[in-house]
N, C-alpha and C positions, 0 to 999 in steps of 0.2 A: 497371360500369366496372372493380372489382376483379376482376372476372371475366376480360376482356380485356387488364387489364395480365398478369394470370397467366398466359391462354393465351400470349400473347406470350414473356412470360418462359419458358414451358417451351419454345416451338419453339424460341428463339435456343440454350435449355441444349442441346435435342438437338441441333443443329445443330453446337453446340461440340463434343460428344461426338462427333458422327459425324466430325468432320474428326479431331478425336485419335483416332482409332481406324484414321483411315484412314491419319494417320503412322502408327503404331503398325505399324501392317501393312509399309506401307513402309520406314520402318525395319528391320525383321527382315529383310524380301525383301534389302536390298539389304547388311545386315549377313550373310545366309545368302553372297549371292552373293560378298561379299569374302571369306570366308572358302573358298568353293568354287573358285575361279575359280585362285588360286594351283597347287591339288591337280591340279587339270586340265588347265593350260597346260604343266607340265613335259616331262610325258610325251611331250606333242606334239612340243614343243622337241624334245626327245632324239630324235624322228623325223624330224627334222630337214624338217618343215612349218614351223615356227612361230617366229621369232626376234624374243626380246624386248631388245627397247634399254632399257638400265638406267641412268640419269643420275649425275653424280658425286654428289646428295644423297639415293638410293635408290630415288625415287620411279619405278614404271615408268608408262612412258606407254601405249600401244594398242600391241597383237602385229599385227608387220608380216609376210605374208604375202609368201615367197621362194621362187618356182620354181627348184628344185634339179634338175643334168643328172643322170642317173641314173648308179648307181655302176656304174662298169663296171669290170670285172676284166682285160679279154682285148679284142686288137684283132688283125685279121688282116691281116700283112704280104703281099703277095706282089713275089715278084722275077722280072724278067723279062728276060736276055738278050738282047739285040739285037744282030744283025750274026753272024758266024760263028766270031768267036775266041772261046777255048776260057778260060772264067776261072772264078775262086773267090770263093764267097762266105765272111767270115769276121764272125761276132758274137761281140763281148769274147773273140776270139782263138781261136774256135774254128770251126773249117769247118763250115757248116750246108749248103753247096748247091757242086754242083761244074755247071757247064753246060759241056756235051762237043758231039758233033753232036745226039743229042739231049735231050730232057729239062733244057730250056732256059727253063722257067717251074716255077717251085715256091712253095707258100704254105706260111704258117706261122703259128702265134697266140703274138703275147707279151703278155705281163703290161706295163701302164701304168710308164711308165720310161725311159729312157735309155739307149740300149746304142751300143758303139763297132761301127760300122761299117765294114770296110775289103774293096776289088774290089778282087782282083789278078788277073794275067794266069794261066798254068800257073805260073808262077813265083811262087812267095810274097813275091819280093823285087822283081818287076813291079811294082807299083802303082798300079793303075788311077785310085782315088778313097779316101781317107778322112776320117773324121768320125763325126757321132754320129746315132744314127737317134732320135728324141724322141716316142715313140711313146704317145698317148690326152691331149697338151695337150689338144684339144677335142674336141667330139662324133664325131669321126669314126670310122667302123666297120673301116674300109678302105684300107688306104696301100698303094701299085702303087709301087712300085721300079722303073725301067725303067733301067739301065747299057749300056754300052760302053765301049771303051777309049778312046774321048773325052767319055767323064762319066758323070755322074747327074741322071735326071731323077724328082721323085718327082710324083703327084699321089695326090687327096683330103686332104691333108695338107703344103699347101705346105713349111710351115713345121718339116716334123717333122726336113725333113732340112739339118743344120748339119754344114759343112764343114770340113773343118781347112786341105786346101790348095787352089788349085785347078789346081794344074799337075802333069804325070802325074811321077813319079818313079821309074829303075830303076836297077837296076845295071849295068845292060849299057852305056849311056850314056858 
């Protein structure tokens, strides 16, 4: 019977031991991983995969996973004349496009930004349309300018192009 109480007694000691041992392990695993896990996440962050939400008492909670649009640098404008009169194109006041009889479509690449936009006639003091061209708000690769002396139509980029007036103004008037 001594005999049986002592086997006893040792399977429950091992038993203890094995489950402390099996903390023990877990512990460190998850002691390793809290200490790894910070080292690891930043770098992502700054890659801008990975954004963590930080609480006002420090604690962070789980990296929330944010599909970002890709940086883009450079979008391509083009402009396209319509109808047969002869006008200019001017960005932040400098002539980039003259459409004559021909060569009456021209493209060009700007940088993400805003630029003032103004069609005049042959006259600089014509003025067909002005405003501002808003160029890489969203995804879009490709903004089409199409003008005349009765306005501006833009597509791929509804919203790129913001008006200042919409009624034509000259001095000949």
């Amino acid at each position: 019977m001594e005999l049986e109480v002592f086997s006893l007694n040792c399977v429950t000691h091992i038993e203890a031991t094995m489950r402390r041992q099996q903390w023990l392990r877990l512990g460190i695993i998850g002691t390793l991983c809290a200490i790894a896990l910070p080292l690891a996440v930043p770098p992502l962050a700054q890659a801008g995969q990975i954004i963590i939400r930080t609480y006002p008492h420090g604690h962070h909670r789980y990296p929330i996973y944010e599909r970002r649009r890709p940086v883009r640098e450079q979008v391509t404008v083009e402009f396209i004349a319509l109808g047969d009169e002869w006008a200019n194109v001017y960005v932040d006041g400098r002539r980039i496009m003259s459409a004559h009889n021909t060569n009456r479509r021209k493209r060009f690449t700007f940088r993400e930004g805003a630029y003032e936009l103004k069609i005049t006639g042959i006259d600089y003091f014509d003025i067909w349309a002005e405003g501002y061209l808003d160029v890489g708000r969203d995804d879009t690769n490709i903004i089409v300018v199409r003008f005349s002396e009765r306005g501006v139509r833009v597509s791929g980029d509804p919203y790129a192009w913001i008006p200042l007036e919409t009624g034509r103004r000259s001095s000949r008037r």
